[in-house]
C-alpha positions as YAML, in Angstrom:
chain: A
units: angstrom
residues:
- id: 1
  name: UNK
  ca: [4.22, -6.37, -0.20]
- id: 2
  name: UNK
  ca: [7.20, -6.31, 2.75]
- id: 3
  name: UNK
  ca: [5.02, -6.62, 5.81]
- id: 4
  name: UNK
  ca: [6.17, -4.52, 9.17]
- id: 5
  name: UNK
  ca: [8.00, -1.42, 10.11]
- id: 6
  name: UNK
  ca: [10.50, 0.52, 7.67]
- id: 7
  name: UNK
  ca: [13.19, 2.69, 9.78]
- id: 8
  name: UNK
  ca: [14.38, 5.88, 8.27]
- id: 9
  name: UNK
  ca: [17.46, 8.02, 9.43]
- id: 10
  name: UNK
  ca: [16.21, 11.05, 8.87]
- id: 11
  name: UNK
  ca: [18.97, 14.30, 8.72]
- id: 12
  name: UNK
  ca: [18.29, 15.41, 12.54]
- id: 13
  name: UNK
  ca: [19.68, 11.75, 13.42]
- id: 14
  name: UNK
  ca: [15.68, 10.83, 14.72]
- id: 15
  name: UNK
  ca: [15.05, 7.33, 14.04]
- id: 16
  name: UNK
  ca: [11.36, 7.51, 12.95]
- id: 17
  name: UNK
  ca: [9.38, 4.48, 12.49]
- id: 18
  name: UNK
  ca: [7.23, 4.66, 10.00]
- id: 19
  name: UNK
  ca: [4.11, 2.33, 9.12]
- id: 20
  name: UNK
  ca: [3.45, -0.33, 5.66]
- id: 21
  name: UNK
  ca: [3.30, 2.24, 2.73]
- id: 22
  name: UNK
  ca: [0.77, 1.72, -0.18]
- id: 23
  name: UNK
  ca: [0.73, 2.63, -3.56]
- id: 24
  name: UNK
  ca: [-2.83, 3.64, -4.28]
- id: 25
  name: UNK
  ca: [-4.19, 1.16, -7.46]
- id: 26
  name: UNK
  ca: [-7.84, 0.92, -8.30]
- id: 27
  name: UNK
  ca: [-9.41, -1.35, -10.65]
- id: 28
  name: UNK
  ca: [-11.17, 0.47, -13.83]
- id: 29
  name: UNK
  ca: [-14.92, 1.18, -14.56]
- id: 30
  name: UNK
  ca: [-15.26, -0.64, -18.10]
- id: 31
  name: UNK
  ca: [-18.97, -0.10, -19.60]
- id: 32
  name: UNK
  ca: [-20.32, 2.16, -16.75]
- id: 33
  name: UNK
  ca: [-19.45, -0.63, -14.12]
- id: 34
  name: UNK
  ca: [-18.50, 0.97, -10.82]
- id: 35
  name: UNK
  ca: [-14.24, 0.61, -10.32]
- id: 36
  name: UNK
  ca: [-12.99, -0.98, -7.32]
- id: 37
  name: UNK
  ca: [-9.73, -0.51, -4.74]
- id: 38
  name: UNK
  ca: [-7.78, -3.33, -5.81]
- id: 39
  name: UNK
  ca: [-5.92, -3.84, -2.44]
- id: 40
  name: UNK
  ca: [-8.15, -4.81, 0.80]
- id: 41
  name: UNK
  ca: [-5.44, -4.55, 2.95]
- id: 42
  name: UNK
  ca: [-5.64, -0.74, 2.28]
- id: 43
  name: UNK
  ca: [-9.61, -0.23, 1.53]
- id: 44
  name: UNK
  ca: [-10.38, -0.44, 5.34]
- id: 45
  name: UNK
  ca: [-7.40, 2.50, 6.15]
- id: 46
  name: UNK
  ca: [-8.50, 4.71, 3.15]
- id: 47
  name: UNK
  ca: [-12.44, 4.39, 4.92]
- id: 48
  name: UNK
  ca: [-11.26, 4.57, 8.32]
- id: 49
  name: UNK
  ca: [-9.49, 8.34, 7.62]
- id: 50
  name: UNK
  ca: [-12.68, 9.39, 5.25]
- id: 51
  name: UNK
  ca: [-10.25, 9.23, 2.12]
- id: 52
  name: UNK
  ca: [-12.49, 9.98, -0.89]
- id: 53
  name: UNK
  ca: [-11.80, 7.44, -3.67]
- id: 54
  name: UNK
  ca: [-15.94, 7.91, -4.96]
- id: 55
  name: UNK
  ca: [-18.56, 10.19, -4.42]
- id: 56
  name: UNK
  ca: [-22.25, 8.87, -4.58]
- id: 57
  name: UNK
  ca: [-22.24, 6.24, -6.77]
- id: 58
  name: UNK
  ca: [-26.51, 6.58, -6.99]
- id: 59
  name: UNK
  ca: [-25.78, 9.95, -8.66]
- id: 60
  name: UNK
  ca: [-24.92, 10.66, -12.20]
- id: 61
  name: UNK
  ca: [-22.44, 13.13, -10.26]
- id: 62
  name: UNK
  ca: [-18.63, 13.69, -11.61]
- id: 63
  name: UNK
  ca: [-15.74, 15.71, -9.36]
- id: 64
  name: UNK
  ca: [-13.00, 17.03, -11.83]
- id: 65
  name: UNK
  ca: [-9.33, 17.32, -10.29]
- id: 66
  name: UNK
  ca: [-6.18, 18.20, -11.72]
- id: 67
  name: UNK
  ca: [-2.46, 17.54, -10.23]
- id: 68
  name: UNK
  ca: [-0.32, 20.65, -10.13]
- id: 69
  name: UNK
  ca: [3.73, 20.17, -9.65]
- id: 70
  name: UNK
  ca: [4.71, 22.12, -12.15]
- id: 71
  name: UNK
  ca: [3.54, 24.47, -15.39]
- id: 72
  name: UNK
  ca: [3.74, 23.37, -18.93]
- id: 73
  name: UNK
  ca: [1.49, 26.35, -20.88]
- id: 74
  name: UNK
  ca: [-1.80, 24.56, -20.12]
- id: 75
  name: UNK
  ca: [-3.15, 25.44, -17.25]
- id: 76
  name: UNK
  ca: [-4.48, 28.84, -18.95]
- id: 77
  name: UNK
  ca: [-6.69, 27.22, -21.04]
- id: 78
  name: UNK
  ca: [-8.05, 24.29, -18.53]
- id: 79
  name: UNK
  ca: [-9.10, 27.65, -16.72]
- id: 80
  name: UNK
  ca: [-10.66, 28.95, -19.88]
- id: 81
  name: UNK
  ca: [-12.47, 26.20, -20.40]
- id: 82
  name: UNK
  ca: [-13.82, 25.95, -16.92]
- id: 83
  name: UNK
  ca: [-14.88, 29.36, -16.86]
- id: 84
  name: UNK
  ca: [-16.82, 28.99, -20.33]
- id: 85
  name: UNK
  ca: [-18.43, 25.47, -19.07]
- id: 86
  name: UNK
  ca: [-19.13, 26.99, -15.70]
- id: 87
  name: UNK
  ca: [-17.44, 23.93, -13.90]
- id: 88
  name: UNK
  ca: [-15.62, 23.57, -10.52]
- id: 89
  name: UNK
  ca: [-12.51, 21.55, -10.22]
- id: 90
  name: UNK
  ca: [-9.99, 21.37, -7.45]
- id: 91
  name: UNK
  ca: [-6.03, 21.58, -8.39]
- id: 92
  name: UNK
  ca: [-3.53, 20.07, -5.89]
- id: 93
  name: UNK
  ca: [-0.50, 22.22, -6.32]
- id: 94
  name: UNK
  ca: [2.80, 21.76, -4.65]
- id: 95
  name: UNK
  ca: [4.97, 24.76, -3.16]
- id: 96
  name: UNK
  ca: [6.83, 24.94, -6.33]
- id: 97
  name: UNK
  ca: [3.60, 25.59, -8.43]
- id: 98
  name: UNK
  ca: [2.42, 28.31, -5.50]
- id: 99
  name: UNK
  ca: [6.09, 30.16, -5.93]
- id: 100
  name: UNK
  ca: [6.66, 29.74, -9.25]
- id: 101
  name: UNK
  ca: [2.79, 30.34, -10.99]
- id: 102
  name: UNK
  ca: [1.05, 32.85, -8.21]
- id: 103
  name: UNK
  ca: [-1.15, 34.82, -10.67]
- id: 104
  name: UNK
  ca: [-2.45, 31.37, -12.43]
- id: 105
  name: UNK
  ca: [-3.04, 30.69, -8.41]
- id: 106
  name: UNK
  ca: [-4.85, 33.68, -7.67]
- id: 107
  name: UNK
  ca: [-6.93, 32.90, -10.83]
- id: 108
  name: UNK
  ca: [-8.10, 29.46, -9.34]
- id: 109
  name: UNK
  ca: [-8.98, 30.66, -6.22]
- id: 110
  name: UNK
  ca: [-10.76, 33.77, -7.89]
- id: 111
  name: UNK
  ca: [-12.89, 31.81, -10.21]
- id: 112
  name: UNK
  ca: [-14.37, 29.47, -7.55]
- id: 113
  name: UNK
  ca: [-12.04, 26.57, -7.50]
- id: 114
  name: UNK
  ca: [-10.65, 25.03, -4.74]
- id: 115
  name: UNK
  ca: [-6.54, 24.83, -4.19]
- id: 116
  name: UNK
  ca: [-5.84, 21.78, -2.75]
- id: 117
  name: UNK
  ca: [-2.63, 20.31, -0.81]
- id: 118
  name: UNK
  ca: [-0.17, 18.36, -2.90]
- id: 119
  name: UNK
  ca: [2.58, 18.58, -0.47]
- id: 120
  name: UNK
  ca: [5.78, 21.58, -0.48]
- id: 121
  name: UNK
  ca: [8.14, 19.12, -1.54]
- id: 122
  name: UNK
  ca: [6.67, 16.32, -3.38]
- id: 123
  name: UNK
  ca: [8.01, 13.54, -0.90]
- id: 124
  name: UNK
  ca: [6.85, 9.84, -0.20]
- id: 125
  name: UNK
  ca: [5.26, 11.07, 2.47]
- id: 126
  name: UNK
  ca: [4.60, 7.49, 4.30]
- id: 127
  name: UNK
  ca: [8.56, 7.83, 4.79]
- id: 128
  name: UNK
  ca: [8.62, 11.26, 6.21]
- id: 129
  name: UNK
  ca: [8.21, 12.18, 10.35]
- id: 130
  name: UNK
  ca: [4.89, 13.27, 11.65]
- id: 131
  name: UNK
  ca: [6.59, 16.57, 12.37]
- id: 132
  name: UNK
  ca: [7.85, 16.92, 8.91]
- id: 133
  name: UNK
  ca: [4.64, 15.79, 7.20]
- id: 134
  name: UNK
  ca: [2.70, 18.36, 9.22]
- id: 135
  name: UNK
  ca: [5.54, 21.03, 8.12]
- id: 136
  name: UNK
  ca: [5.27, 20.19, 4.42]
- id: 137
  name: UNK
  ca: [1.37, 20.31, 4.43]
- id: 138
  name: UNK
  ca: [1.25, 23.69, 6.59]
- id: 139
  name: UNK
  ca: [4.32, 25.74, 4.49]
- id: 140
  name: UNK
  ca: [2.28, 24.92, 1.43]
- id: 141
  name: UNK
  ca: [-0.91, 26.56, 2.91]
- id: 142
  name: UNK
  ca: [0.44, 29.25, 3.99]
- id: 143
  name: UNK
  ca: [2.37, 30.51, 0.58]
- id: 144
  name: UNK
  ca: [-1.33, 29.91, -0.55]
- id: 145
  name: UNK
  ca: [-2.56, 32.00, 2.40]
- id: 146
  name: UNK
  ca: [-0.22, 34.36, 1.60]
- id: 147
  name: UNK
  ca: [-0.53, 34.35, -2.38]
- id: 148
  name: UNK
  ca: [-4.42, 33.69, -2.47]
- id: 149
  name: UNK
  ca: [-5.78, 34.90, 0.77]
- id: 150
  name: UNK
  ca: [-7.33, 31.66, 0.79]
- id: 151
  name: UNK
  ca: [-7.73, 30.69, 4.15]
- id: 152
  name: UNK
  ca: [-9.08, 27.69, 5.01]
- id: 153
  name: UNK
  ca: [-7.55, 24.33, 3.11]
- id: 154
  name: UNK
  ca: [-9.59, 20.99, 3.61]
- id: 155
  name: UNK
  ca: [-8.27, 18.97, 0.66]
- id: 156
  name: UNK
  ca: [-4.55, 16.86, -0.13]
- id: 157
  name: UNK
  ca: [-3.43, 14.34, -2.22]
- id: 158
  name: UNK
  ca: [-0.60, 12.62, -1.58]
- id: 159
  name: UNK
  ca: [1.93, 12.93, -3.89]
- id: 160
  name: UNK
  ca: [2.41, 9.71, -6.54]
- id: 161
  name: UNK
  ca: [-0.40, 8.32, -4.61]
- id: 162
  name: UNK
  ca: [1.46, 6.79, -2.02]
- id: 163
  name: UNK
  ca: [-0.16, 6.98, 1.29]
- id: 164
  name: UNK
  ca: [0.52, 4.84, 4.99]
- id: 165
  name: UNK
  ca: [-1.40, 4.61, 7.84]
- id: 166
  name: UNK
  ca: [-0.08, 6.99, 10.19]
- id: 167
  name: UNK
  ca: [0.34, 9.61, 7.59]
- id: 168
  name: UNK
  ca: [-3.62, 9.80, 6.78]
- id: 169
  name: UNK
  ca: [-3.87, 9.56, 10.72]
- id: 170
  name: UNK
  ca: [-2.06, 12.49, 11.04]
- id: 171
  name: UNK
  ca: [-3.30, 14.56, 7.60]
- id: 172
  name: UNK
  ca: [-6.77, 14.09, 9.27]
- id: 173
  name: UNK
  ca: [-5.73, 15.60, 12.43]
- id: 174
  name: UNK
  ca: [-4.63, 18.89, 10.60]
- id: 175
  name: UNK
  ca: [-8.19, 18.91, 9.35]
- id: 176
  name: UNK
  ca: [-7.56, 17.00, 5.58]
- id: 177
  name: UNK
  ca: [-9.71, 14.69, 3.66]
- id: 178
  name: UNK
  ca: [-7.41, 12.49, 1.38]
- id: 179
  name: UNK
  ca: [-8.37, 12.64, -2.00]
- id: 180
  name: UNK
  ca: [-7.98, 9.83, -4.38]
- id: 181
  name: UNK
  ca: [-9.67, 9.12, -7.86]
- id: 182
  name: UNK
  ca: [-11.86, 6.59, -9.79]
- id: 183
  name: UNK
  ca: [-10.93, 7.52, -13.18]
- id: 184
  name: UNK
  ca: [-6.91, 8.18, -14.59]
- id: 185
  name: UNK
  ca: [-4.87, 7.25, -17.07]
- id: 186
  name: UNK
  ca: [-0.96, 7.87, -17.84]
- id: 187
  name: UNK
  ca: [-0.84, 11.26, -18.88]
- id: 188
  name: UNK
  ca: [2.08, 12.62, -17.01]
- id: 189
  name: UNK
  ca: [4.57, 11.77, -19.14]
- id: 190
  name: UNK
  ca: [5.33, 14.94, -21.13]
- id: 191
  name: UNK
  ca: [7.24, 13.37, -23.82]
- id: 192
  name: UNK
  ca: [4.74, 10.35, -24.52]
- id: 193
  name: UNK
  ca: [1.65, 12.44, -25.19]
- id: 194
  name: UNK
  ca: [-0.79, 11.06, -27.70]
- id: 195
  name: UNK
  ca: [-3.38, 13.20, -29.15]
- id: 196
  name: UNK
  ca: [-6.54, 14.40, -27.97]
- id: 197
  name: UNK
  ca: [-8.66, 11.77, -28.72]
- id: 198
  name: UNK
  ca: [-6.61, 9.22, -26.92]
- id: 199
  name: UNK
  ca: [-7.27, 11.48, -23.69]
- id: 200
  name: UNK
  ca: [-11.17, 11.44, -24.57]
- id: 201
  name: UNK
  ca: [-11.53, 8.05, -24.85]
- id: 202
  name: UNK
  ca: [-9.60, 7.26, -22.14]
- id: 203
  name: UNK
  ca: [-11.81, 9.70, -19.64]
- id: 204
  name: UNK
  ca: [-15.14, 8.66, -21.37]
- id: 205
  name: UNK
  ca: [-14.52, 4.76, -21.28]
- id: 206
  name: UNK
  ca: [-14.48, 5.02, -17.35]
- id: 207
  name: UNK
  ca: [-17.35, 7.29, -16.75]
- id: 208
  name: UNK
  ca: [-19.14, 5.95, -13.74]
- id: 209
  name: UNK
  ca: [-21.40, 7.64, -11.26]
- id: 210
  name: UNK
  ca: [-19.66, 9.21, -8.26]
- id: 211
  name: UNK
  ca: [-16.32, 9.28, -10.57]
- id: 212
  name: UNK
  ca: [-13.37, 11.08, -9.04]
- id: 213
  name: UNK
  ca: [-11.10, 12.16, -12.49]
- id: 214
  name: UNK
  ca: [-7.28, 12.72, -11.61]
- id: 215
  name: UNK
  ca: [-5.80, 14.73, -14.61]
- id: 216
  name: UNK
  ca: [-2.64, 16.28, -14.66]
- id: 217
  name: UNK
  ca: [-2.20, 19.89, -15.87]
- id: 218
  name: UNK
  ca: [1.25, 19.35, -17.56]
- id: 219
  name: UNK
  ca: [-0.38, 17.34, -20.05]
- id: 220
  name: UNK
  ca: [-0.82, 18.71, -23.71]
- id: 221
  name: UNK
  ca: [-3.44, 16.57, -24.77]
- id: 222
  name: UNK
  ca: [-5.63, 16.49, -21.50]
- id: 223
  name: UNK
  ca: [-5.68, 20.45, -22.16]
- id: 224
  name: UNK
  ca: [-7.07, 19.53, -25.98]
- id: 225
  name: UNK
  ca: [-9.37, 17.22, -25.00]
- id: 226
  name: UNK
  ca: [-11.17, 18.88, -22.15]
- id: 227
  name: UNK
  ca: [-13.92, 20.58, -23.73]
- id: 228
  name: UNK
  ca: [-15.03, 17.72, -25.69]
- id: 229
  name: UNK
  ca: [-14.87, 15.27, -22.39]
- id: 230
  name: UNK
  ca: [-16.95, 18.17, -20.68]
- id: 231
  name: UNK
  ca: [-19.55, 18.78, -23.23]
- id: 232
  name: UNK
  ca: [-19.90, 14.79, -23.60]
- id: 233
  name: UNK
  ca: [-20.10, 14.52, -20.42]
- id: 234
  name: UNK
  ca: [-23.35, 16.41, -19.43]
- id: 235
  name: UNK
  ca: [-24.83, 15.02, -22.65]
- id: 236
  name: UNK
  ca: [-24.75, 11.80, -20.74]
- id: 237
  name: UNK
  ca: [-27.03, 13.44, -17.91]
- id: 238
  name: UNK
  ca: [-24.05, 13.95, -15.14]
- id: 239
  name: UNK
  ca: [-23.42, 17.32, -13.35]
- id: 240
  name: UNK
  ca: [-19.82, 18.26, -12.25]
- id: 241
  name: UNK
  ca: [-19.97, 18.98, -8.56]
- id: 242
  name: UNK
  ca: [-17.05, 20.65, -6.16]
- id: 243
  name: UNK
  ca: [-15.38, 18.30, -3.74]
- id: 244
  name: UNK
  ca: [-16.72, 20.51, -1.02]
- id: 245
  name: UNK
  ca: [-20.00, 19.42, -2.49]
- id: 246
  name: UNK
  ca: [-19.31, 15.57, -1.68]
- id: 247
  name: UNK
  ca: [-21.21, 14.35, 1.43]
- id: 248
  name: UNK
  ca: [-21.15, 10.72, 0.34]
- id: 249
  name: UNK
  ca: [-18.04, 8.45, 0.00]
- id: 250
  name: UNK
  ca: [-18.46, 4.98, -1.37]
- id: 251
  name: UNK
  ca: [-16.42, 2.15, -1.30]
...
């Protein structure tokens, strides 16, 4: 990792220094072990901000979160199967979801779930200005304000996961808990989707308690593969909780 200060020139021809970015990374539960942050250097920032990265690890508790940039035909159904299952998730959208999908963003608000802060603009946001971080994270709240009536938003996630000092420092001041995750696995990647079951096992081999699951909506076979992971999930004993429901954050 390049150790001190990266300059960037932004546009307005302000100089901004801007602190050490890091690329979130965790460690993976394997056989209902808990999963760890892999980097130290970071663990103590994430904890100092009140990032979550776990909920209550004592609990057989599991918070379901999905990653919203764009929409691929999925989303419909990851709503109908929440609605069946009667289970809260939050879905971090980005302004281009909020312009482009507002009914599907009325519908998550409507049924219960929370709409969470992925950004406007999708940047590296441990590269961007305090003044332009702050503008991305309050023009995406307010075309959910405005499409939702939703108006309180507590939750972000920075987009690819990269995250900086200074930017959680000043996400926190605008009244935002960072939200990270214990259990992912590659399914972005629209054109290297691999069947249903590959999703399941990949979500049900890192079960843990407290677990954190990043999805993202654009993917075919997380869609296919949610009911089962659901259904086998609270045959294992754990109940799917809102984020709003977290009061404990374990590191």
């Amino acid at each position: 990792m390049v150790l001190g200060l990266f300059v960037t020139l932004f546009p307005s021809n302000t100089v901004v220094a801007t602190d050490v970015p890091h690329h979130y990374g965790f460690i993976k539960s394997k056989n209902g072990a808990l999963p760890s942050i892999d980097n130290e250097a970071f663990k103590g920032i994430l904890k100092e901000n009140g990032a979550i990265f776990l909920g209550d690890t004592t609990k057989k508790e599991i918070y379901l979160t999905f990653d919203n940039g764009y929409e691929n035909g999925y989303t419909v159904k990851v709503l109908d199967i929440l609605k069946e299952k009667k289970i809260p998730a939050a879905f971090f959208v980005t302004g281009h979801y909020a312009k482009d999908q507002p009914e599907l963003l009325k519908r998550m608000a409507n049924e219960g779930h929370i709409v969470g802060n992925h950004s406007w603009g999708h940047p590296d946001m441990s590269q961007i200005s305090n003044s332009r971080v702050t503008d991305e994270l309050e023009k995406l709240k307010n075309q959910v304000l405005e499409t939702t009536g939703q108006k309180e938003m507590r939750f972000m996630r920075p987009p690819q996961g990269i995250f900086s000092k200074r930017m959680l420092e000043v996400s926190k001041e605008l009244g935002y808990t960072n939200v990270f995750w214990s259990i992912a696995y590659k399914d972005w990647d629209t054109k290297d989707q691999k069947g249903s079951k590959y999703a399941y096992d990949h979500v049900m081999k890192q079960l843990h308690p407290g677990a954190v699951i990043l999805l993202h909506s654009v993917s075919k076979d997380n869609a296919d593969a949610l009911r089962q992971i659901i259904d086998d999930t609270l045959k294992q004993g754990y109940e799917f909780k809102s984020l709003d429901q977290l009061t404990t954050k374990n590191y």
